[in-house]
N, C-alpha and C positions, 0 to 999 in steps of 0.2 A: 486555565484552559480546560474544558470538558470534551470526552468523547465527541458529544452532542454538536459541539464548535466544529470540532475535525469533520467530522459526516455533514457538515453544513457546507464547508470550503472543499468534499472531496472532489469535484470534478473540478474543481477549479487547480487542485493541487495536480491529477492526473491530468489536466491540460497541458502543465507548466513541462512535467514529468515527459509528455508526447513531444513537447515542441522540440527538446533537447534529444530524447532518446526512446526513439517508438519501442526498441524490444524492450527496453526497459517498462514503459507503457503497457503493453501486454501480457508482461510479468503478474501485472498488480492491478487492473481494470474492475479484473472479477472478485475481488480481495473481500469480504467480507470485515467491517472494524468491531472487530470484540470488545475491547477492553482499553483504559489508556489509566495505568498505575504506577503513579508518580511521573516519569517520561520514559515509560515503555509503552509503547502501541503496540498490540498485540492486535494483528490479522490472520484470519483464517479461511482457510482453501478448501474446505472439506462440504460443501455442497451441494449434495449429490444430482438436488434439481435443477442444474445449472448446466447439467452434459449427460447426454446418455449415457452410459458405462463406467466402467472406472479408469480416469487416464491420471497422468505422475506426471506433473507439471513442474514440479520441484526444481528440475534440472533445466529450467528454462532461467527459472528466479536466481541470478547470482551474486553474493556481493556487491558488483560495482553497481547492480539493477538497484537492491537495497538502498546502497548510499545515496542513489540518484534521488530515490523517493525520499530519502529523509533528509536531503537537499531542500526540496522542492514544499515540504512541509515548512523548515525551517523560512522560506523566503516568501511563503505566503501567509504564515500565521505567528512567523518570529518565536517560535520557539524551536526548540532541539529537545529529540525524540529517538530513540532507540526502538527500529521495529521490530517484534519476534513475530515468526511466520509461522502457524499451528499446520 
């Protein structure tokens, strides 16, 4: 599996991710996919063109939000993925 696969399926994975749990959904919409080495996908927040100012979103993103998406990964591209959030 490549990045390139992930970012090809991602709306399809935050669809899955919406059906089951919008705040989780909105957690991770604007996620930006960095990197994926070995099975860490590694997303990041940092943007700046994406919002006027500076806002902390961090404490929106929680655990169970996490697991949801790397749920939803696993059930549309059969793989399992550990996400770190930059």
């Amino acid at each position: 599996m490549s990045l390139t696969e992930i970012k090809a399926a991602w709306n399809q994975i935050l669809d899955t991710v919406e059906s089951s749990n919008r705040i989780a959904w909105m957690a991770y919409f604007d996620a930006r996919l960095v990197s994926l080495e070995g099975s860490e996908l590694t997303l990041d927040f940092s943007d700046p063109a994406k919002l006027a100012g500076s806002h902390d979103f961090t404490k929106g993103r929680n655990p169970a939000h996490r697991t949801e998406l790397e749920s939803a990964i696993t059930a549309i591209l059969g793989i399992a993925v550990t996400v770190i959030e930059k």
